[in-house]
LOGU-668648 format. One record per residue (C-alpha): residue number from 1; chain; x, y, z. Coordinates in steps of 0.02 Angstrom, whole numbers, plus 50000, padded with zeros to 5 digits. Each point is the difference from the previous one (the first is absolute). Layout:
BEGIN
{nr=NUM; kette=A; X=X; Y=Y; Z=Z}
...
//
This chain:
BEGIN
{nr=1; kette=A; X=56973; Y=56874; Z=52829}
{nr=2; kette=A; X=50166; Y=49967; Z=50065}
{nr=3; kette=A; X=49946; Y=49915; Z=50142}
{nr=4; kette=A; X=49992; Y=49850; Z=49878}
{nr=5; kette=A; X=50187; Y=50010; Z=49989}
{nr=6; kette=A; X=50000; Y=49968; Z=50209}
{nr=7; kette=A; X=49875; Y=49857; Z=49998}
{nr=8; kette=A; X=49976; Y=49913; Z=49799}
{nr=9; kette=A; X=50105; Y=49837; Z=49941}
{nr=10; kette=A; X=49950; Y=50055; Z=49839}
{nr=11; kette=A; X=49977; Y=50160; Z=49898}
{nr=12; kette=A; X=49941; Y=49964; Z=49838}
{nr=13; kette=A; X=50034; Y=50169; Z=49892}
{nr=14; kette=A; X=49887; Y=50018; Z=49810}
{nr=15; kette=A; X=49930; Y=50105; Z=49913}
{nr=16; kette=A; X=49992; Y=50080; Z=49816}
{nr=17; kette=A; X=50161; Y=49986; Z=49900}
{nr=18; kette=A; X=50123; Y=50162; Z=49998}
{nr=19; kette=A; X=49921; Y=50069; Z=50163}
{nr=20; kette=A; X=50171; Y=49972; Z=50090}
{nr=21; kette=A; X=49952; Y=49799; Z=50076}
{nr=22; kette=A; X=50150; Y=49939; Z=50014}
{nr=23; kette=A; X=50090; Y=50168; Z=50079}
{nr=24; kette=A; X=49856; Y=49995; Z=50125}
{nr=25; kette=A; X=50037; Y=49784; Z=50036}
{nr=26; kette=A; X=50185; Y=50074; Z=50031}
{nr=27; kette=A; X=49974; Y=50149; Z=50081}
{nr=28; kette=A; X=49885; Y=49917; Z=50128}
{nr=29; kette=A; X=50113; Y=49855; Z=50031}
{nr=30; kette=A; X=50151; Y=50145; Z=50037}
{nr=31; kette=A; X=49876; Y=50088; Z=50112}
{nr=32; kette=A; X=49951; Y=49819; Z=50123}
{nr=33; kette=A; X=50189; Y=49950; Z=50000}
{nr=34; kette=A; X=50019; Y=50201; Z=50067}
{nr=35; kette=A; X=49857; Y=49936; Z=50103}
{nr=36; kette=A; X=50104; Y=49865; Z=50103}
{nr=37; kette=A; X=49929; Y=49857; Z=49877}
{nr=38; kette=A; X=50095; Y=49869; Z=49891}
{nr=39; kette=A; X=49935; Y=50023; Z=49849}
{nr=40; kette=A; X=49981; Y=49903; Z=49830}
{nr=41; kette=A; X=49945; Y=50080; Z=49843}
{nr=42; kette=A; X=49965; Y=49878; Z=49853}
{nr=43; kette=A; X=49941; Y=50045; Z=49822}
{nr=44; kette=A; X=49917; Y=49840; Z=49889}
{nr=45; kette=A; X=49987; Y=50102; Z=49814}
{nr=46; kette=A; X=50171; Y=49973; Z=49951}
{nr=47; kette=A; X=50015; Y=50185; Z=49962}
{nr=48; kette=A; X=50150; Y=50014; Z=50119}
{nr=49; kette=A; X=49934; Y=50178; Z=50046}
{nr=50; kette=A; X=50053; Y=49977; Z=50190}
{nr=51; kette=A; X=50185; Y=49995; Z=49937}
{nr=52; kette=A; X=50034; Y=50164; Z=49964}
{nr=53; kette=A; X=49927; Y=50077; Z=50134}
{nr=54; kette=A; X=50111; Y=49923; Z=50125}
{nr=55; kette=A; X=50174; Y=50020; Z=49877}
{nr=56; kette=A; X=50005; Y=49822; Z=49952}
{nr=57; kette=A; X=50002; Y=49924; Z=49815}
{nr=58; kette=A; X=49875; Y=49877; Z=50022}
{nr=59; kette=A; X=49911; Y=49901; Z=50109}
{nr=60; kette=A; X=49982; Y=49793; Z=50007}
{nr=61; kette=A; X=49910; Y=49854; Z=50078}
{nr=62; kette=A; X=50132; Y=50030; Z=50154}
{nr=63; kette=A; X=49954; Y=50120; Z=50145}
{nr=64; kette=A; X=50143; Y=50135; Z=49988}
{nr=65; kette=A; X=50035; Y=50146; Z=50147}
{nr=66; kette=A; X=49943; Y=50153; Z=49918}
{nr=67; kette=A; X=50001; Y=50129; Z=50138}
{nr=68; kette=A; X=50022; Y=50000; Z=50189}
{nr=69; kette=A; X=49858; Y=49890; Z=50053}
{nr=70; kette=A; X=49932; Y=49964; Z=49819}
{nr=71; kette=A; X=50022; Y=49835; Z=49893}
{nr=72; kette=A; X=49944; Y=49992; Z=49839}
{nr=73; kette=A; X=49972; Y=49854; Z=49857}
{nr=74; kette=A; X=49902; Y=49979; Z=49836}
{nr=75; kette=A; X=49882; Y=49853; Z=50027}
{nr=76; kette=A; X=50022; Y=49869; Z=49842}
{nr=77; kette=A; X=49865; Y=49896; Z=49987}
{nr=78; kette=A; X=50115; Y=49838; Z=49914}
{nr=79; kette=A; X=50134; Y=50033; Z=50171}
{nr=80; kette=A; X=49823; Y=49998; Z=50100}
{nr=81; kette=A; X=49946; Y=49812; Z=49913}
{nr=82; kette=A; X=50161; Y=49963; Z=50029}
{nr=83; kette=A; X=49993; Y=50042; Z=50189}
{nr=84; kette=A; X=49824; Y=49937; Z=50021}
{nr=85; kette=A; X=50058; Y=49838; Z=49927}
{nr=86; kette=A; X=50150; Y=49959; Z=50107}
{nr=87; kette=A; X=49880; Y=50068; Z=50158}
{nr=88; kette=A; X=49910; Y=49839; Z=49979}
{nr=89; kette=A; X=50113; Y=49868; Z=49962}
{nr=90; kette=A; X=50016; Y=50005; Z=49820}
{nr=91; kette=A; X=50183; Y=50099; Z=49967}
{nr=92; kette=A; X=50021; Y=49870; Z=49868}
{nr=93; kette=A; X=49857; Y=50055; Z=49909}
{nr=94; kette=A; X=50062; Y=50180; Z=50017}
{nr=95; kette=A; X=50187; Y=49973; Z=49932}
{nr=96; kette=A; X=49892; Y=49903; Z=49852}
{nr=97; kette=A; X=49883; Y=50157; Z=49978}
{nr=98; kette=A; X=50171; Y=50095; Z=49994}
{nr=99; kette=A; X=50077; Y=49900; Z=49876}
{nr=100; kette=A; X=49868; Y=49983; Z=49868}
{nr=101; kette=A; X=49927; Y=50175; Z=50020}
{nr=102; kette=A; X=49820; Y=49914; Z=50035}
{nr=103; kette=A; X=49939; Y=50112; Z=50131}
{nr=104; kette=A; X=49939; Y=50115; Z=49865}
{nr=105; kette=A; X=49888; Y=49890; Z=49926}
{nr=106; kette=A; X=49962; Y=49936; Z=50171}
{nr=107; kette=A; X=49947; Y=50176; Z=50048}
{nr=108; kette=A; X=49910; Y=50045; Z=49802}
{nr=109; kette=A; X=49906; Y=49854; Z=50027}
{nr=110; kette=A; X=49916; Y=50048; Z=50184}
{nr=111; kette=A; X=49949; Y=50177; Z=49963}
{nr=112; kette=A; X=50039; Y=50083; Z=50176}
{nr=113; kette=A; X=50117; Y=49878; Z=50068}
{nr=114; kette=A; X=50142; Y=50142; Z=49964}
{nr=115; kette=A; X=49892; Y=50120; Z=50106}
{nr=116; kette=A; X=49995; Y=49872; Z=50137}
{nr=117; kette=A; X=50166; Y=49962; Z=50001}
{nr=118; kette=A; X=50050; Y=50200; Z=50003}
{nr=119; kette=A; X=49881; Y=50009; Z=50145}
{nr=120; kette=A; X=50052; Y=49858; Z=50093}
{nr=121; kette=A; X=50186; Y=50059; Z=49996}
{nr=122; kette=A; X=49930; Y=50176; Z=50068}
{nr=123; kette=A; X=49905; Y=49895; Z=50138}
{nr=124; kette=A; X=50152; Y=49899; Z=50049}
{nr=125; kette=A; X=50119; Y=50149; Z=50035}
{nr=126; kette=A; X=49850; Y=50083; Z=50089}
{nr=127; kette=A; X=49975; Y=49852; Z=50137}
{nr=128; kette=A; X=50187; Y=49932; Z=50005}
{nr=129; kette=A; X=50092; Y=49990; Z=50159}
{nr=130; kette=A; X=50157; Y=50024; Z=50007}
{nr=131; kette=A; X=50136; Y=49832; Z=49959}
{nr=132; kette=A; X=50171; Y=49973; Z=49954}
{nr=133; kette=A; X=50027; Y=50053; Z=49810}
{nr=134; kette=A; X=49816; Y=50122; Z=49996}
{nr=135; kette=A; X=49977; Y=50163; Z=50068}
{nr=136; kette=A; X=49825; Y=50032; Z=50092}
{nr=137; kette=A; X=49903; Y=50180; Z=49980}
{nr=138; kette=A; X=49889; Y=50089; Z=50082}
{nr=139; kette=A; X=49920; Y=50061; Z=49851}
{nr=140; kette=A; X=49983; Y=49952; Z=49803}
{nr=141; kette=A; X=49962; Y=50163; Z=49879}
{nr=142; kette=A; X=49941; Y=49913; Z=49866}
{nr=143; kette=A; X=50008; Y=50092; Z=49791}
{nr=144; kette=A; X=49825; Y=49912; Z=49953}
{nr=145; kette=A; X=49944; Y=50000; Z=49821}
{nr=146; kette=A; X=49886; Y=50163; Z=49960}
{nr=147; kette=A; X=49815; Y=50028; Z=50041}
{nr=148; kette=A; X=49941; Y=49947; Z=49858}
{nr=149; kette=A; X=50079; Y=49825; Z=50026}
{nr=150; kette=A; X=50032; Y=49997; Z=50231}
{nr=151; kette=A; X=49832; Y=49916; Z=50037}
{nr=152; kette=A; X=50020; Y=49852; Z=49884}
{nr=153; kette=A; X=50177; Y=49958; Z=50051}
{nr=154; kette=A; X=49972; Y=50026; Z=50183}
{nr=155; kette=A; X=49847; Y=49876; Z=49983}
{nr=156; kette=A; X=50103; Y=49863; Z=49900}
{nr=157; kette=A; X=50034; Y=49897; Z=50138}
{nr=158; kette=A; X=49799; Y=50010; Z=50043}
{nr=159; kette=A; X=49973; Y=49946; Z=49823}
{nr=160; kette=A; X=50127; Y=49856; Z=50017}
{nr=161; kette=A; X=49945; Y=49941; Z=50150}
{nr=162; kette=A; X=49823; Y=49978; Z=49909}
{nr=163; kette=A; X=50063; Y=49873; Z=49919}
{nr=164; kette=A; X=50126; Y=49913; Z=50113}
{nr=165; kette=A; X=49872; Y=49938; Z=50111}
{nr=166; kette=A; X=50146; Y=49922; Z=50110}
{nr=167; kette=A; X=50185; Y=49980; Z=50010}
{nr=168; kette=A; X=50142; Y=50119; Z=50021}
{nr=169; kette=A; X=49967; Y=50131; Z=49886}
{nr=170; kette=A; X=49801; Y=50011; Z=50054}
{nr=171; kette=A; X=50107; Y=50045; Z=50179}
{nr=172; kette=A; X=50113; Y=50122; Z=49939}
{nr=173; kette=A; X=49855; Y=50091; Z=49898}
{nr=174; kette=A; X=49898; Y=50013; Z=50174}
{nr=175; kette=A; X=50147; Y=50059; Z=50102}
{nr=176; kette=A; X=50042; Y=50118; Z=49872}
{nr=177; kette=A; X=49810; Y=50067; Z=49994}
{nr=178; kette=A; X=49986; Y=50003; Z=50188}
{nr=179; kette=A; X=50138; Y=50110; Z=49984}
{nr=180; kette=A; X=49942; Y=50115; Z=49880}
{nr=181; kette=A; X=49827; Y=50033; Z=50085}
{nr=182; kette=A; X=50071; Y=50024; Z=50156}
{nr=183; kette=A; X=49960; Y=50202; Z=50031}
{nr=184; kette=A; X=50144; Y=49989; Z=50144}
{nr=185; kette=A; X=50140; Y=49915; Z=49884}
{nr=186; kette=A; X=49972; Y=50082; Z=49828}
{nr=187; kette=A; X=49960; Y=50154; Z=49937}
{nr=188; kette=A; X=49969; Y=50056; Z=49824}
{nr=189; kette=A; X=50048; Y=50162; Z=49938}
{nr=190; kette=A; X=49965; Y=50085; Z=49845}
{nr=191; kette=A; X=50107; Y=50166; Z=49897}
{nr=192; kette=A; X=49918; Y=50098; Z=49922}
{nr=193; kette=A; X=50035; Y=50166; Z=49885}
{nr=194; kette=A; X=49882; Y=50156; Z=50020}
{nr=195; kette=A; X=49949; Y=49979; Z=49818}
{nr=196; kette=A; X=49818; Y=49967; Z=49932}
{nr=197; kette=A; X=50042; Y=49801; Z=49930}
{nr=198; kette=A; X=50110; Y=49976; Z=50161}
{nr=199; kette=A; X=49872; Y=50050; Z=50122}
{nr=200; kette=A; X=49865; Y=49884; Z=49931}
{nr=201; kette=A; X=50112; Y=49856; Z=49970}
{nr=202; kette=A; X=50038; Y=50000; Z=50201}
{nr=203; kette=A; X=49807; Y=50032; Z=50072}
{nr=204; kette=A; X=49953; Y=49854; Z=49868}
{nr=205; kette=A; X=50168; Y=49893; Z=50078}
{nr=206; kette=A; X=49951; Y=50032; Z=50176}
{nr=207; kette=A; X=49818; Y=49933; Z=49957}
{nr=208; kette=A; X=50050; Y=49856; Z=49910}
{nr=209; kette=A; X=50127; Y=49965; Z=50163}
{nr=210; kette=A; X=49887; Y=50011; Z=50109}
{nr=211; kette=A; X=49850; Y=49922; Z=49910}
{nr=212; kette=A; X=50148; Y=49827; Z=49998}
{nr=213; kette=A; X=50029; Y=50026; Z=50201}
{nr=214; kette=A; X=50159; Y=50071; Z=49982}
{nr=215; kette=A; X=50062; Y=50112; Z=50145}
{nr=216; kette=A; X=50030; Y=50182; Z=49938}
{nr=217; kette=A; X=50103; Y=50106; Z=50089}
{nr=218; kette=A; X=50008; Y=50177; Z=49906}
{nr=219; kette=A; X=50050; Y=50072; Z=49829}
{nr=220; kette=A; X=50180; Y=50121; Z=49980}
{nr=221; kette=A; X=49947; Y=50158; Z=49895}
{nr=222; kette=A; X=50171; Y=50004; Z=49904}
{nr=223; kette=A; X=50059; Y=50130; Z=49905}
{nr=224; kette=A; X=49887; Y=50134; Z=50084}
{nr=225; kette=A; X=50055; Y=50187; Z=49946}
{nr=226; kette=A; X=50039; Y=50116; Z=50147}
{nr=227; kette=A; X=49889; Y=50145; Z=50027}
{nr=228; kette=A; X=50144; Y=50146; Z=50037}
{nr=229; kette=A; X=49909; Y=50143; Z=49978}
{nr=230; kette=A; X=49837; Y=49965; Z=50113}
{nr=231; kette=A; X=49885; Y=50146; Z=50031}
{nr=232; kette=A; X=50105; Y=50089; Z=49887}
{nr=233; kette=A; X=49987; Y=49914; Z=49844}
{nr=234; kette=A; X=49825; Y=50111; Z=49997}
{nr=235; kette=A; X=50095; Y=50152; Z=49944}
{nr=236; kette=A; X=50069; Y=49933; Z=49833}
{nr=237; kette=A; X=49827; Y=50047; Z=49926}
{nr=238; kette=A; X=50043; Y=50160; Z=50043}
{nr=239; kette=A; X=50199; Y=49995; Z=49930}
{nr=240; kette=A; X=49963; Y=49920; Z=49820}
{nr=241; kette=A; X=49895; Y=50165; Z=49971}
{nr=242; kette=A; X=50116; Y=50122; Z=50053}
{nr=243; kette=A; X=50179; Y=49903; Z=50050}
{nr=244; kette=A; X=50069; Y=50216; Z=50022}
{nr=245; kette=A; X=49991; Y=49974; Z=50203}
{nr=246; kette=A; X=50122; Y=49832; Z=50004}
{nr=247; kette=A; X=50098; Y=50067; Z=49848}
{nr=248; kette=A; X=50036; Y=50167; Z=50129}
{nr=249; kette=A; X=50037; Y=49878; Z=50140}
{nr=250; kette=A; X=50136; Y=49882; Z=49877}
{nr=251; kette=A; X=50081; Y=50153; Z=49937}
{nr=252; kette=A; X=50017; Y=50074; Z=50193}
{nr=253; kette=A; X=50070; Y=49843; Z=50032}
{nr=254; kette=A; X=50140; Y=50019; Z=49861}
{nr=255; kette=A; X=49920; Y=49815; Z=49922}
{nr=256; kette=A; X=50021; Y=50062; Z=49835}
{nr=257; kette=A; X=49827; Y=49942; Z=49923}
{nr=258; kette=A; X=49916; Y=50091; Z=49895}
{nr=259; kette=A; X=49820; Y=50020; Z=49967}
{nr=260; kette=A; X=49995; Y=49842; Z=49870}
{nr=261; kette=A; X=50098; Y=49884; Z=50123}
{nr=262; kette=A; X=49867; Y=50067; Z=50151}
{nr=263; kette=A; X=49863; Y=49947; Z=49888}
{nr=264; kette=A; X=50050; Y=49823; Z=49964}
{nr=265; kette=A; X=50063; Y=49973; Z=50184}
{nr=266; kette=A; X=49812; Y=50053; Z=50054}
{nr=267; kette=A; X=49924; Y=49880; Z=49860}
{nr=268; kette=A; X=50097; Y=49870; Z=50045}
{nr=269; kette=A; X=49964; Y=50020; Z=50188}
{nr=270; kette=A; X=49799; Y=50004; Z=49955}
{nr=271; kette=A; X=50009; Y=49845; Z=49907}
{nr=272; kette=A; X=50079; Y=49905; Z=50146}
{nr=273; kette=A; X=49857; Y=50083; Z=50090}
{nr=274; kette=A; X=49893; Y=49922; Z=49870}
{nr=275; kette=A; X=50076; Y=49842; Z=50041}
{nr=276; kette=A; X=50001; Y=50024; Z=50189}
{nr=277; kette=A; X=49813; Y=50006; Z=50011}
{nr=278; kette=A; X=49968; Y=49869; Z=49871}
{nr=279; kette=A; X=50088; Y=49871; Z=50095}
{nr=280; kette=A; X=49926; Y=50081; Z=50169}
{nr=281; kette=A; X=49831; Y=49926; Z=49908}
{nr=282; kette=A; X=50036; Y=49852; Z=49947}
{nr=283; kette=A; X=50087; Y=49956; Z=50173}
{nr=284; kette=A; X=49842; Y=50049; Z=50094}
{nr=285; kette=A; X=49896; Y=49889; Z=49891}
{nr=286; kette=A; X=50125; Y=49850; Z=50026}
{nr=287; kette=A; X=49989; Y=50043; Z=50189}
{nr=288; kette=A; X=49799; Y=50012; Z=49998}
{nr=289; kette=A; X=50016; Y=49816; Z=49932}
{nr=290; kette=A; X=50107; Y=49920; Z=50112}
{nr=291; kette=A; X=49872; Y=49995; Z=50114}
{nr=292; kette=A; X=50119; Y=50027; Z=50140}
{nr=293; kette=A; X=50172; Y=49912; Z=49932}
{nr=294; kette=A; X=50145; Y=50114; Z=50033}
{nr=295; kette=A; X=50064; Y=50096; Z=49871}
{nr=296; kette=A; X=50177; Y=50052; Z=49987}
{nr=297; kette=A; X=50090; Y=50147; Z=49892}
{nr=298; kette=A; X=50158; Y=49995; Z=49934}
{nr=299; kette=A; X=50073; Y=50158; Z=49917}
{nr=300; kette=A; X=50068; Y=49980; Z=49841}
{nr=301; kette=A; X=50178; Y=50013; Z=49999}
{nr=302; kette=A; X=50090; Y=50077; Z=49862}
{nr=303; kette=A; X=50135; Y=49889; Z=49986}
{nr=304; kette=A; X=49909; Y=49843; Z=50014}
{nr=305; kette=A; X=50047; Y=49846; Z=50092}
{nr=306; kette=A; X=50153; Y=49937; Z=49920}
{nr=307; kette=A; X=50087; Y=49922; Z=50129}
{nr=308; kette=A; X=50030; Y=49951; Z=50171}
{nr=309; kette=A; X=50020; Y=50206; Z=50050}
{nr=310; kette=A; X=49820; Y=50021; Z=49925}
{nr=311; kette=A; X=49947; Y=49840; Z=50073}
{nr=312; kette=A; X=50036; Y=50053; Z=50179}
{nr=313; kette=A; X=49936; Y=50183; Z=49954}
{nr=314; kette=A; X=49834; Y=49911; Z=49965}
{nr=315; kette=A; X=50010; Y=49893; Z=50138}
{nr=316; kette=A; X=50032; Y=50151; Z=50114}
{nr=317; kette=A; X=49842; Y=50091; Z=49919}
{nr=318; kette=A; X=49886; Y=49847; Z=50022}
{nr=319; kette=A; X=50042; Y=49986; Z=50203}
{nr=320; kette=A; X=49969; Y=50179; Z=49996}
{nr=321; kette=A; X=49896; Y=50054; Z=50141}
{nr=322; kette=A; X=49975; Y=49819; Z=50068}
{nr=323; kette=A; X=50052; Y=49942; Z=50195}
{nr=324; kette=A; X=50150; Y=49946; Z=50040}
{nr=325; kette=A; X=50064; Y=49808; Z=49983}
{nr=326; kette=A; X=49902; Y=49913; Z=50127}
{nr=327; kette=A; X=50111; Y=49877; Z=50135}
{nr=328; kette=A; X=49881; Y=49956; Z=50050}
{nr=329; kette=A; X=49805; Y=49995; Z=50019}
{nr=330; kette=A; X=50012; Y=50112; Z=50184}
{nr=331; kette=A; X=50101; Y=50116; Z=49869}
{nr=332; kette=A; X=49849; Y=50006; Z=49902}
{nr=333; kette=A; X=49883; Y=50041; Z=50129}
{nr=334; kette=A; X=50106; Y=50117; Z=50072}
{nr=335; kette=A; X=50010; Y=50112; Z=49833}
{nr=336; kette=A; X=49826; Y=49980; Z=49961}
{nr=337; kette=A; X=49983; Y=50077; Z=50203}
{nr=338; kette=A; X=50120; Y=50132; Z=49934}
{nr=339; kette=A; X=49908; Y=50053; Z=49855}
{nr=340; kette=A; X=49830; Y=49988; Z=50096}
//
């Protein structure tokens, strides 16, 4: 999947609320800037959730250096009216808007004008090129709004442009959507947990993405429990009925436990087996229907993601395994020689 981090504009990250979206929009951003790319990750919920992970208090309309390579804002859709305004001509209009507040009504009264606008700011810092004042990137990681609510707000600007038949903001809405269908500029990725609700919310998002022509690119596992014991894990049958042969091996080894603390170490170990091979079923489901999409696992880390050490501990777990950054498109070839 990370070869979307080498070639995309756009990653669009979603999926079900609490299944780690937002550390997954930050941790992949980290991971393309360690990647050679310039990166830009934008949230558009107002949640300020990309903050924290990167040490910061909060986030605003104003793209801020984050990390090496990474930039980060919090798109507002009033400081995108504003923008979208002044882009055509009409800055008077905007420092109006500002004054009396009416952009709010302005946006209430066209129901997914905000969307449009939160898009639109997205699609702006995905195409710019580089000027005095404005920073270009190479990519945009972008905190969408959850499954449940990603294909309506990335098809706003198709709805808008219904009914602008003409003008400026009918031409916005089609670059925008040319850009969003565009398999080799964008790429949609879903998180997921490996938990019953979780699992069926992301097969039903990646239907409903595709079934709108949006480009998929995978789904991130998150959370996923580590199986330590493998093979072995077959033998705590064995040691709940009679725990004397590990009790014999703690005492040898001066551990101190007696036969009550042996027990509830080898009860505890069989329910994490329990949960092992529960989430080793509902993963292979979600992988059956993917159809093909990539999926990734991330371990679940005890301490969480709580900062920019667990952000580039993430970031470091989702390049895992993947090629080297690419100079160049001989270095590609090259690698994929190598590995032949």
């Amino acid at each position: 999947m990370l070869e979307a981090l080498d070639r995309a504009r756009l990653v669009v990250v979603t999926g079900k609320g609490g299944t780690g979206k937002t550390t997954v929009a930050a941790g992949l951003a980290v991971a393309a800037a360690g990647r050679g790319r310039r990166v830009l990750v934008a949230e558009v919920e107002g949640r300020q959730g990309l903050a924290g992970l990167f040490g910061r208090p909060a986030l605003d309309h104003r793209e801020a250096r984050v990390a090496e390579g990474v930039h980060a804002l919090a798109v507002d859709p009033d400081e995108s009216l504003r923008e979208y305004l002044a882009r055509f001509g009409f800055a008077p209009l905007a420092r109006l808007l500002t004054w009396s507040h009416l952009n709010r009504f302005i946006t209430a009264a066209a129901p997914g004008l905000g969307d449009v606008l939160l898009v639109g700011k997205v699609w702006e810092a995905a195409t710019r090129e580089a000027r005095p004042g404005s920073a270009a990137y190479d990519l945009v990681v972008l905190d969408a709004p959850p499954t449940g609510r990603v294909v309506p707000f990335l098809r706003a600007p198709e709805t808008v442009a219904e009914l602008a038949r003409v003008g400026p903001i009918r031409s916005q809405a089609d670059r925008v959507r040319a850009l969003l269908d565009d398999p080799g500029l964008t790429a949609v990725v879903l998180t997921c947990l490996p938990e019953e609700l979780p699992v069926t919310e992301t097969l039903e998002g990646v239907a409903a993405l595709g079934k709108a022509g949006l480009p998929v690119a995978g789904v991130v596992a998150n959370r996923v429990t580590g199986d330590r014991l493998g093979g072995r894990g077959a033998r705590l049958a064995a040691l709940a009925r009679d725990p004397g042969p590990l009790a014999a091996a703690a005492a040898a080894a001066g551990t101190g436990l007696d036969d009550a603390a042996v027990a509830t170490l080898v009860g505890e170990a069989r329910d994490r087996q329990r949960q092992v091979a529960r989430e080793r079923r509902l993963l292979k489901e979600l992988r059956g229907g993917l159809d093909g999409l990539p999926l990734v696992e991330l371990p679940f880390l005890a301490g969480g993601v709580a900062g920019p050490d667990g952000l580039r501990a993430l970031a470091g777990q989702l390049a895992a395994g993947s090629p080297e950054h690419p100079a160049s498109g001989r270095t590609r070839r090259a690698a994929g020689t190598a590995r032949a």
